[in-house]
N, C-alpha and C positions, 0 to 999 in steps of 0.2 A: 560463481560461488554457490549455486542452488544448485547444481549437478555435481560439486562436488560432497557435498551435505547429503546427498540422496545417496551417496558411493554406489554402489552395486545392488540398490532395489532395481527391481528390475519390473515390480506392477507399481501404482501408483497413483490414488486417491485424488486432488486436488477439488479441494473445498471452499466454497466462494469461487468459484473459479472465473466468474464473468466471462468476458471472450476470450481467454484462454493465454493470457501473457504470461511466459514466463513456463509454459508446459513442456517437458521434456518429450522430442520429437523419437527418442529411440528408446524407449518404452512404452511398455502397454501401457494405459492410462485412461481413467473414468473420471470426470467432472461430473462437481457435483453445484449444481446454481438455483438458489431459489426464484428469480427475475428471468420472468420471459421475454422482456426488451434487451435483459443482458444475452442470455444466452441464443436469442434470434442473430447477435452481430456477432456469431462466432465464426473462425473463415470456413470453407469449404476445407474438408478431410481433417478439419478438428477432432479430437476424442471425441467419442460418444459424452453425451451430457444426460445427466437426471436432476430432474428437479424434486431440491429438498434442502434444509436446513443443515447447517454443522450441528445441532443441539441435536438432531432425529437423523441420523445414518442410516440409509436401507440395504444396511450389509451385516452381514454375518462377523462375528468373531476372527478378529486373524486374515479378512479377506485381505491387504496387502502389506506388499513391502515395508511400503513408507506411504506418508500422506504431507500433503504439501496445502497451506495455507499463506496466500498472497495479498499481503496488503487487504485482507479480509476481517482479521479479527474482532476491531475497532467496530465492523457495524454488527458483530452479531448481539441477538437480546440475552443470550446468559454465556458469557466466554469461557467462565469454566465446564458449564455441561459440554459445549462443543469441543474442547480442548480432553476432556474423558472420552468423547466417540471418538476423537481423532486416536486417542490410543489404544480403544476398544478392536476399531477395523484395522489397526496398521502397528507396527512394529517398531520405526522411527518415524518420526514429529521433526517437520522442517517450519518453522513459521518466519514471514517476512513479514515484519511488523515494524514502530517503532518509540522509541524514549520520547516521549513529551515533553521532557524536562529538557530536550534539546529544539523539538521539533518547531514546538513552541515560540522558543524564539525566533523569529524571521524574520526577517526587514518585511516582506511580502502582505502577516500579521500583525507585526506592530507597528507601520505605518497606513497602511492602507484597508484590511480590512480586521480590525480587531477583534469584529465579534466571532469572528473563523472558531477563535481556540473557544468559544463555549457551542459550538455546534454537537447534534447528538455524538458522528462519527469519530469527532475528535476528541469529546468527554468520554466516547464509551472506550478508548484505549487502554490497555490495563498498561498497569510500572511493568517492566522488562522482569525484575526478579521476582515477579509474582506470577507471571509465566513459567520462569525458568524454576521457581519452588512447585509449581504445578506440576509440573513434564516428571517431576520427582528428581530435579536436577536435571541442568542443561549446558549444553556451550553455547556462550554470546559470541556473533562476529559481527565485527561494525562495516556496515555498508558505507562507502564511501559515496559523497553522488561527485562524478566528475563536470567541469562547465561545460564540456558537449555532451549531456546525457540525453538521449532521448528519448526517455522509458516514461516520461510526460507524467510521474507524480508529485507531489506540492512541490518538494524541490530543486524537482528539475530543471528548471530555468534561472537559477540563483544567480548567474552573471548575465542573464542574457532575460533583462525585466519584459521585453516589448513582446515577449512570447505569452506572460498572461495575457497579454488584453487581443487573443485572436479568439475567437469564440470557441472553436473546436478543442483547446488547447483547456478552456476554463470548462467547459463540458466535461472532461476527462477528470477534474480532480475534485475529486469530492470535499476539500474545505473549501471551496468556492462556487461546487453546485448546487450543494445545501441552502447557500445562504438565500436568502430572501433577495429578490431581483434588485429590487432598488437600494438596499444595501450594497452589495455588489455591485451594481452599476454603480453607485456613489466612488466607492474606493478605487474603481479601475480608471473613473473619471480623473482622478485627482492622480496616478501614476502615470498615465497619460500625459497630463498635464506639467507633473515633473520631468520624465522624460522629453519634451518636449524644451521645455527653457533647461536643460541640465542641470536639475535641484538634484536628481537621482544620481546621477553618476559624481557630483560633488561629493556628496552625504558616503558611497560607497566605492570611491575611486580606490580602497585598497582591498577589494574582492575582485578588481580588473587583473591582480597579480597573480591568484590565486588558481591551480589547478583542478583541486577538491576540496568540497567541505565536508564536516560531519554534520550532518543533517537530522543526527539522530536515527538514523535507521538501520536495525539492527536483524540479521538471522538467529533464530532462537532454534538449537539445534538439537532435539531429547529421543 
């Protein structure tokens, strides 16, 4: 869905780029990551990376195709400046983001760790049509997450609970990295725990049917 959004840009920005998910392998491409622990775990023969903010771009006017924004938005400190450099350097705006007002809801958060949905990352999220009135007009496409996805973010595991409580798994997603240790240890206690006597799969035995959900996560495409 994100190479089809990019259609025939052929250079290619990617902002927030962390270690590099989701980067299109046949085009030129520059990352751009302010975190030097993110971008030390990027693999061997990744794009070149520079470090620096979406709000402060160290590019010229018009330097690419398209610019690509992953599951980044949410933490930066002013999203509408970064969303003007994005169209400053680049020509189309791909952003992987998502609706809160779906996100939000999870069995994940409202059973087990609640206070997730007041963490910075998840407060700093903007509404989908304040992006898409920003871009100056946009196309929404709903990202579906399917039950074997394993692109490892918050809703990845939505049928398959026992994948939060592996540590590498809650290391990867930031409503659950954020949180304060023993908060989160608290809530993963007590899934555990349902899991365990099958309080969980009673409570949610009709998402065992289930192929996809909407998870709220959306391509914002300008």
């Amino acid at each position: 869905m994100i190479t089809t959004a990019l259609g025939d840009a052929a250079t290619v920005v990617n902002v927030g780029a962390g270690t590099g998910s989701y980067e299109p392998l046949d085009r030129h491409v520059v990352a751009v990551e302010p975190s030097p622990t993110m971008f030390r775990q990027r693999p061997p023969g990744a794009a070149p990376v520079i470090r620096a903010t979406a709000e402060h771009l160290p590019f010229p006017d018009g330097s690419f195709d398209a610019a690509l924004a992953l599951l980044t938005i949410h933490h930066w400190a002013d999203w509408r400046l970064g969303l003007d450099e994005l169209r400053r350097v680049a020509d189309r705006c791909v952003i992987f983001t998502f609706d809160r007002r779906l996100h939000d809801r999870f069995w994940l958060i409202d059973e087990y760790v609640p206070a997730a949905a007041a963490t910075a990352g998840i407060q700093g999220a903007p509404a989908i049509d304040e992006i898409a009135a920003h871009l100056g007009g946009a196309r929404v496409v709903v990202i579906p997450v399917h039950h074997d996805c394993t692109d490892g973010f918050g809703w990845a595991y939505w049928r398959r609970p026992e994948r939060y409580l592996d540590p590498g798994a809650t290391r990867a997603i930031s409503l659950l990295a954020q949180l304060p240790a023993a908060e989160r240890d608290a809530g993963l206690a007590r899934l555990a725990d349902d899991l365990a006597t099958g309080r969980w799969h009673d409570r949610h035995r009709d998402l065992m049917a289930l192929d996809a959900v909407d998870g709220g996560y959306r391509l914002v495409v300008g």
